[in-house]
N, C-alpha and C positions, 0 to 999 in steps of 0.2 A: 653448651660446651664452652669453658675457658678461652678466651683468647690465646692465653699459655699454650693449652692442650692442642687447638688448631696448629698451632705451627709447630707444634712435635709430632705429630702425628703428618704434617707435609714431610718434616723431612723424614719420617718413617717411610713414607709412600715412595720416598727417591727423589726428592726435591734434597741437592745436595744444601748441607747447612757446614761450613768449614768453623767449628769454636775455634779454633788456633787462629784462624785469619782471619776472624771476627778480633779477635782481641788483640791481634796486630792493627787491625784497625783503627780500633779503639783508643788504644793507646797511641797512636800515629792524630787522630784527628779528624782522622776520613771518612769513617764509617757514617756518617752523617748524614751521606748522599748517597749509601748502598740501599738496595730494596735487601728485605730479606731472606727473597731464595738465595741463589750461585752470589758467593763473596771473592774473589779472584785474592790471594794469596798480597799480603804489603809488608814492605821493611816497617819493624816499628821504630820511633824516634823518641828518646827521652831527653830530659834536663840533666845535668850533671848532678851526682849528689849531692844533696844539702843536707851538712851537718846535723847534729842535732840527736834525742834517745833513738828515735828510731832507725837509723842509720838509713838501711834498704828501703825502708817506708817513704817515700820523698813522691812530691806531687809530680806525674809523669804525665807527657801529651800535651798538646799546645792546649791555651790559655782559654783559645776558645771553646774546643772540646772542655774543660774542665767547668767553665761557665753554664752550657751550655746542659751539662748531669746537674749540676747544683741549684739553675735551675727550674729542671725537670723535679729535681727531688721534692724540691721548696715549695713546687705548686701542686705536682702529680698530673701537670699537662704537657703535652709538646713533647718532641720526641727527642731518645735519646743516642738512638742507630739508626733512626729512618723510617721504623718499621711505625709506617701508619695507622696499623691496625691492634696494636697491643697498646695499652697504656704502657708510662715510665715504666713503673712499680715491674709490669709483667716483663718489658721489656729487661730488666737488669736480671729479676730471673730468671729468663733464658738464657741469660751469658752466664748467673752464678751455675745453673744446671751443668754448662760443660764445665767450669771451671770444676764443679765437683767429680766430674766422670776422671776429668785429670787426676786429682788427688788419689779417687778411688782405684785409676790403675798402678799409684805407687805401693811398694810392700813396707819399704822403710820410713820408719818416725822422723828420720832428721831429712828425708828427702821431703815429704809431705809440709815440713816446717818450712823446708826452703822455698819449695813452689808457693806458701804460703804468704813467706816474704816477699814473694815477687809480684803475688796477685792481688796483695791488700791495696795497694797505692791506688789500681784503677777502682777501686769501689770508695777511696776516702772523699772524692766530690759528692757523692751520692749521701754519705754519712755526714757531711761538712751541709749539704742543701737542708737537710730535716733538720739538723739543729740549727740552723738560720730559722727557721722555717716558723719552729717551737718559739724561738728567742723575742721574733716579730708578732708574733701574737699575744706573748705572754705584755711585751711593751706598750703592746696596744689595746690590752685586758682585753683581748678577745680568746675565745675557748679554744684551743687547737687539739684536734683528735687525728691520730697517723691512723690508726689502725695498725693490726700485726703487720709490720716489717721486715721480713725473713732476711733479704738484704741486709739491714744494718745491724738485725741480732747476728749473724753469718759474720761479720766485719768484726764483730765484736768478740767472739769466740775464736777468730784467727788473731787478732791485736794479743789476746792471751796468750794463745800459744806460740809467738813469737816471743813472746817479755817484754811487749813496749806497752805495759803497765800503768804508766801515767794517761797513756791516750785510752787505753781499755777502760777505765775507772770512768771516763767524761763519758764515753759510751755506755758505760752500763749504767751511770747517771741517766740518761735519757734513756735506756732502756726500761728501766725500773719505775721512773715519773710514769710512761704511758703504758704500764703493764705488759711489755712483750714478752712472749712466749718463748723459752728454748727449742731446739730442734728434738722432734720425741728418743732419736738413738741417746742423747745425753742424760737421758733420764734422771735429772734433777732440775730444783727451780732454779732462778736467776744469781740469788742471795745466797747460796749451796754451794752450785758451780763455780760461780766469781772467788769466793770464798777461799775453797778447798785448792782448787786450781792455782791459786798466788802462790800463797800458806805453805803447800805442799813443795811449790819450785823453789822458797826460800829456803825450808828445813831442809832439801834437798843439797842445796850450792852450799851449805855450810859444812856439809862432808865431803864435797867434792874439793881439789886441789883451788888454793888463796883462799877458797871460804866464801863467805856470803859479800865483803869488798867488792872481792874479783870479777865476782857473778855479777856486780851491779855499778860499774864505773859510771853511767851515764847520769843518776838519779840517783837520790835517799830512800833507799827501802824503807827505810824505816818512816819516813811520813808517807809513804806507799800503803803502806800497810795501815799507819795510824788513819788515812784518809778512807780505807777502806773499810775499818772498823765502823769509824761511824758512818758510813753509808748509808751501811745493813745492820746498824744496834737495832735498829726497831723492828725488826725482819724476824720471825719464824725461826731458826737453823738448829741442824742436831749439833747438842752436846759436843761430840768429837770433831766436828767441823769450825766449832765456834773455839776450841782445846787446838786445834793447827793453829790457828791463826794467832792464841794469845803466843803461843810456843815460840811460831814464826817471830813475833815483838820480841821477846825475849832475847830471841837470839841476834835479831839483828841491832838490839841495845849492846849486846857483848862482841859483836861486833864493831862496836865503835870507838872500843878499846884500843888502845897503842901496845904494843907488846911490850914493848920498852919502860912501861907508865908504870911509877911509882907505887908500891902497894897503896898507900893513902888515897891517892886521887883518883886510883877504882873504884873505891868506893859507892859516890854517886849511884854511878852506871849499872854496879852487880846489885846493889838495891832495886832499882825499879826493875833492870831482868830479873830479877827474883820475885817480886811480886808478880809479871807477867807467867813465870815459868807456873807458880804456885797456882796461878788462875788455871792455867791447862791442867794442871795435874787434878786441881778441884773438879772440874768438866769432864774427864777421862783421865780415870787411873792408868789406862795405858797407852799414854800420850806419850811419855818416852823421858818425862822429866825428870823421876826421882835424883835418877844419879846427879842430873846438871844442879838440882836442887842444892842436894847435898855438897856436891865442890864449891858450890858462889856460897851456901854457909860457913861451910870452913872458910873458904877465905877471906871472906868479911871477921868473925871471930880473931883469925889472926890478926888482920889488918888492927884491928877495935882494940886489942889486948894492948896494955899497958907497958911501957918498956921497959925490961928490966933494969 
């Protein structure tokens, strides 16, 4: 039997296990010196926000608690709540276990997104320790093997669907170098999911109210996107998934249009979204481009046309 499984099954038998006051603790610092039966309830303390894409995503918990996960992560010894008897690894999926019990008792998307926001920060030391971890080995040409990580793929599929994009892409960078696996409910690969999942939130905010801008003050989608591309060029992916993505470029090239700008100096821009858009409609007829096709033709035609 799992070390995991022993301590679910204690607190199946009535050894209380509180995850909320677990992860008050966690984030407070403390949990360090709890055993882990009975966790007695703690205020938790964080750092003020720090700026920056991820807004809510900010390093929370004293300095030592954060040291102390990164690491556990870095080496897969020494503990990271106290609990002597689980490794790291198992130890973080016991806290990701309630953390998901949480999610699963919500019914709404955007409330799931928020708890989402809220619980990523305590798992970013744990994701910050493995890529230390990888970085010093590779320095030191020595082999570094993680093994499946449910943690830091789990971390990386929440960075998604929050939209802090830039740090997702460095994760599913190290996700992809050491082959991890998705969780089986997502039913696609790494190169699929990543993919579809951006792709799809861009085409999306470019019908929603200000457009794909709005949606994205923090960062350039558009080298989001282009970083993403060549991630996974060498990657496997269906036709229509690899057709969002060229679409998603597209649009966020014509997004970077001034409304105000000169027919002339569009130019450029509705060029290379045209050849993006052209690429998705090549991959899947119905990808959604013809019509945008057709308007950046016409408009380039006029723009080109000679002046009377």
């Amino acid at each position: 039997m799992s070390p995991i499984r022993r301590a679910l099954e204690r607190k199946a038998a009535g050894e209380k296990f509180d995850f909320a006051a677990r992860k008050a603790l966690i984030v407070a610092g403390e949990a360090a010196v709890e055993p882990l039966g009975e966790i007695e309830a703690a205020e938790a303390t964080t750092t003020p926000a720090a700026p920056g894409v991820l807004g809510a995503i900010v390093r929370r918990g004293s300095p030592a608690m954060r040291h102390v996960m990164q690491k556990a992560a870095a080496n897969d010894t020494g503990p990271v709540d106290g609990s002597a008897d689980l490794s790291p690894l198992d130890q973080m999926l016991l806290k990701l276990h309630g953390d998901k019990l949480r999610l699963k008792a919500l019914q709404s998307t955007e409330s799931k997104v928020a708890l989402k926001r809220e619980l990523l920060p305590e798992y970013l030391p744990w994701v910050e320790g493995r890529r230390a971890a990888a970085a010093k080995a590779n320095a030191e040409g020595l082999v570094y093997r993680p093994g499946q990580d449910d943690v830091f793929v789990t971390a990386t599929v929440w960075a998604i669907d929050i939209g802090a994009y830039p740090e997702a892409l460095e994760m599913a960078a190290w996700c992809r170098r050491f082959e991890q696996v998705l969780p089986k409910q997502i039913n696609r690969d790494l190169a699929n999911f990543v993919t579809e999942e951006i792709a799809e939130a861009v085409i999306k905010a470019q019908r929603a109210e200000g457009g794909i801008a709005a949606a994205y003050p923090d960062f350039n989608i558009g080298a989001i996107l282009g970083d993403l591309e060549e991630l996974f060029r060498e990657d496997q992916m269906f036709d229509q998934v690899r057709a969002k993505l060229q679409k998603a470029l597209g649009l966020a090239v014509l997004a970077t249009i001034p409304a105000d700008a000169p027919a002339d100096q569009t130019l450029p821009a509705q060029k290379v979204a045209l050849r993006f858009l052209k690429r998705a409609a090549e991959l899947d007829s119905a990808s959604g481009c013809v019509k945008l096709i057709e308007g950046i033709e016409r408009a380039i035609k006029k723009s080109e046309a000679p002046a009377s």
